[in-house]
N, CA, C and O atoms as a DFTB+ gen file, in Angstrom:
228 C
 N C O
     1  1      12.060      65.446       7.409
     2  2      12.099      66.897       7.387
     3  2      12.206      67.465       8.797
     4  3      12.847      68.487       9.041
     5  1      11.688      66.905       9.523
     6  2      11.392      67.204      10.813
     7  2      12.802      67.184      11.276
     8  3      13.161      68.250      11.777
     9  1      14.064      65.847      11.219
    10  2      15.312      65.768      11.623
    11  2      16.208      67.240      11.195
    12  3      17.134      67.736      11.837
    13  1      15.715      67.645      10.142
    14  2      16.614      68.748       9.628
    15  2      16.180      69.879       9.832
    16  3      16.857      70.764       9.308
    17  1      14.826      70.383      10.702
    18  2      14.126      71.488      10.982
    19  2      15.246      71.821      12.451
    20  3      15.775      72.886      12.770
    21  1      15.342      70.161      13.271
    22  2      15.803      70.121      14.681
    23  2      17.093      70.568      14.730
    24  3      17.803      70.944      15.663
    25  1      17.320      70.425      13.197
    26  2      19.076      70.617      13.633
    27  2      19.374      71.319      12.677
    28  3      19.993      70.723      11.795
    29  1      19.033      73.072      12.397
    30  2      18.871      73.546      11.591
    31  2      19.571      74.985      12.366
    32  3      20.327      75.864      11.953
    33  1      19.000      74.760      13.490
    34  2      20.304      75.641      13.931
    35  2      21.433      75.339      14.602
    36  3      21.994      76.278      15.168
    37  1      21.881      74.316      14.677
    38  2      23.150      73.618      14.930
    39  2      23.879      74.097      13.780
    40  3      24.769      74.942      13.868
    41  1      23.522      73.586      12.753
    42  2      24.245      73.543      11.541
    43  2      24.480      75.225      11.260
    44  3      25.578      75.457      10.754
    45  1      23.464      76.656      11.556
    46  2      23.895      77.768      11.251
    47  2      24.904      77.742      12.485
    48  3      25.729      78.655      12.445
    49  1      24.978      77.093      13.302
    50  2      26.275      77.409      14.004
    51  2      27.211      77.180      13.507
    52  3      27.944      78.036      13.012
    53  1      27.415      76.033      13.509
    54  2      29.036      75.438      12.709
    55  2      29.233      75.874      11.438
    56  3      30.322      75.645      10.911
    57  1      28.217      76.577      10.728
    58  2      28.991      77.376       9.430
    59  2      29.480      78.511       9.966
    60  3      30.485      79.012       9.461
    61  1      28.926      79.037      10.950
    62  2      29.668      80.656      11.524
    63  2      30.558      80.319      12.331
    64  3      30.918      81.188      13.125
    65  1      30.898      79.608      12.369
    66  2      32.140      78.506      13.123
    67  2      33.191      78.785      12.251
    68  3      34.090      79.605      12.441
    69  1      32.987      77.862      11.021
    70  2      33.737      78.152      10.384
    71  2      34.331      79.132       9.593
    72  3      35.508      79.326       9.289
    73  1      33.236      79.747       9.301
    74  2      33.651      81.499       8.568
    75  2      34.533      81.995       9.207
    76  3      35.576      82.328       8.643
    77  1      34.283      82.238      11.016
    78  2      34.573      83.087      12.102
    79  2      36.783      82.251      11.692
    80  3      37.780      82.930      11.448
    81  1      36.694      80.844      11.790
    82  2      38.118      80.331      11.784
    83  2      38.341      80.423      10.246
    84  3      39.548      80.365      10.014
    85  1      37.834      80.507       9.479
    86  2      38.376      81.165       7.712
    87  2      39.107      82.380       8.079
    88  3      40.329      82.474       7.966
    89  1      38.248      83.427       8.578
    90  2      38.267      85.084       8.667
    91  2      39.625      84.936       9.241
    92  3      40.499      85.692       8.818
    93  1      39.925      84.025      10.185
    94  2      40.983      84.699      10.902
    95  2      42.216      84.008      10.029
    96  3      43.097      84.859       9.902
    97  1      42.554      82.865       9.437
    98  2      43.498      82.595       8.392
    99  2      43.215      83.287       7.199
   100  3      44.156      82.918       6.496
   101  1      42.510      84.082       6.478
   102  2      42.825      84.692       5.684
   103  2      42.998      85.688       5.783
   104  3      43.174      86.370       4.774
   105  1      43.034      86.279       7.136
   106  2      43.634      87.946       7.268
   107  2      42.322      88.807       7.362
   108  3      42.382      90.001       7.070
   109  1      41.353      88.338       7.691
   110  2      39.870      89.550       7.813
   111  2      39.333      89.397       9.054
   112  3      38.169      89.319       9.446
   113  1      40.758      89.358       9.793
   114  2      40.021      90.272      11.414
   115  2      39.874      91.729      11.687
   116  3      39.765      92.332      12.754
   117  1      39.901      92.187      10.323
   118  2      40.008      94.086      10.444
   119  2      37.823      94.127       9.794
   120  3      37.006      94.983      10.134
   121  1      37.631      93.233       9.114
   122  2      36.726      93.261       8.560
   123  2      35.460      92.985       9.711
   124  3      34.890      91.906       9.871
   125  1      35.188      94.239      10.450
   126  2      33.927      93.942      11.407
   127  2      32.044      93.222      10.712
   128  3      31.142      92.716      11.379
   129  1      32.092      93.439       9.491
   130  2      31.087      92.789       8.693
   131  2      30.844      91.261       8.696
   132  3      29.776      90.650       8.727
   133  1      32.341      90.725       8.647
   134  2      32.262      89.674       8.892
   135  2      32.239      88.749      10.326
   136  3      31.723      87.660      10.577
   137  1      32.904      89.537      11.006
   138  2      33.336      89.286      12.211
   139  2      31.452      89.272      13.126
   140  3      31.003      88.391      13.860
   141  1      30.814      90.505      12.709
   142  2      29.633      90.408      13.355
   143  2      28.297      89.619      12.761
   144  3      27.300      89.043      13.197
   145  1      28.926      89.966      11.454
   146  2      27.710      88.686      10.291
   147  2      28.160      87.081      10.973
   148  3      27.151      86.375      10.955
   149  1      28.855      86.648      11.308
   150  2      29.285      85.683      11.632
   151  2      28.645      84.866      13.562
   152  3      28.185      83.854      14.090
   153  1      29.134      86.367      13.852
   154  2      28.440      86.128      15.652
   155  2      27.132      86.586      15.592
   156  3      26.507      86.521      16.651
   157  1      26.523      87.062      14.559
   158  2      24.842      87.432      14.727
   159  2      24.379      85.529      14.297
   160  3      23.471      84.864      14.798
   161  1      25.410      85.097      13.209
   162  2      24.594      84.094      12.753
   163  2      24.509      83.111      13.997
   164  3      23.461      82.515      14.247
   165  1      25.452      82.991      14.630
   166  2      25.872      81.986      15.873
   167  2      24.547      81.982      16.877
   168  3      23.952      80.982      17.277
   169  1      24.254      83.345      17.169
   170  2      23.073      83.720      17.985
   171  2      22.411      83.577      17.593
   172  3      21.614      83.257      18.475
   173  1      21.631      83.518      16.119
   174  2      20.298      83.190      16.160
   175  2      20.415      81.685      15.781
   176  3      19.393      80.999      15.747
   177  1      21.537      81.197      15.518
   178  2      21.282      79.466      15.325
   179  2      21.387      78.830      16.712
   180  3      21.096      77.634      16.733
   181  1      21.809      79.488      18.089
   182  2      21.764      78.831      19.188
   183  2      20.170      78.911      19.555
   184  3      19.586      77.938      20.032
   185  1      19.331      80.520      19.212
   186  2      18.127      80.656      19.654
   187  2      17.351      79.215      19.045
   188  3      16.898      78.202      19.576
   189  1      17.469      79.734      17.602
   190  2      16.559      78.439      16.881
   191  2      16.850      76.878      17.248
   192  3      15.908      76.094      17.364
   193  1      17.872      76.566      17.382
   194  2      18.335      75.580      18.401
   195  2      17.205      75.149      18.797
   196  3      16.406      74.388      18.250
   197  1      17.167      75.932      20.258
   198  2      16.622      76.112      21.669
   199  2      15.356      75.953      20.634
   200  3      15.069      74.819      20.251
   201  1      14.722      76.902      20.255
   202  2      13.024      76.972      20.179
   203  2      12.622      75.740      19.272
   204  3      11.592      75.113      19.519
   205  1      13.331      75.450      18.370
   206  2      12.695      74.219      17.087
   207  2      13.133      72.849      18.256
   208  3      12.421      71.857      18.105
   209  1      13.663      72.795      18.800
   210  2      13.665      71.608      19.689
   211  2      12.753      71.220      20.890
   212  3      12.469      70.159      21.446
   213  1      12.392      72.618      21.065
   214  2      11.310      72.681      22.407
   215  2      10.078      72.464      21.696
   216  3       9.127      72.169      22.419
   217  1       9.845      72.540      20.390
   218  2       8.907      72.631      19.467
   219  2       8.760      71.216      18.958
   220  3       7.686      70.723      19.302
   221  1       9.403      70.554      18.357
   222  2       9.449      69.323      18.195
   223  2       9.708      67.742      18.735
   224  3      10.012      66.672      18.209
   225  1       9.341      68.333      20.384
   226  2       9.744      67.341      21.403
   227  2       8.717      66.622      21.603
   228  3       8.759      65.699      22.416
């Protein structure tokens, strides 16, 4: 459990990774909802990153 706490915001990265490269092949770069739902998720999965790793070291 502990392996998947550590890398728990890695993984919300690379899904807003991918949304962010969906959005732009399906034509919803007009759609700021997604565009910022996407870079909010990025930011708090780099924070949690950072803190659940400093936490579980």
């Amino acid at each position: 459990m502990n392996d998947f706490l550590k890398n728990l915001g890695l993984i919300l990265v690379v899904i807003a990774a991918i949304v962010l490269v969906l959005s732009y092949f399906m034509g919803w770069n007009n759609i700021n909802g997604v565009q910022f739902g996407a870079f909010g998720a990025m930011i708090v999965g780099v924070v949690l990153y950072i803190i659940l790793n400093k936490k579980f070291q």
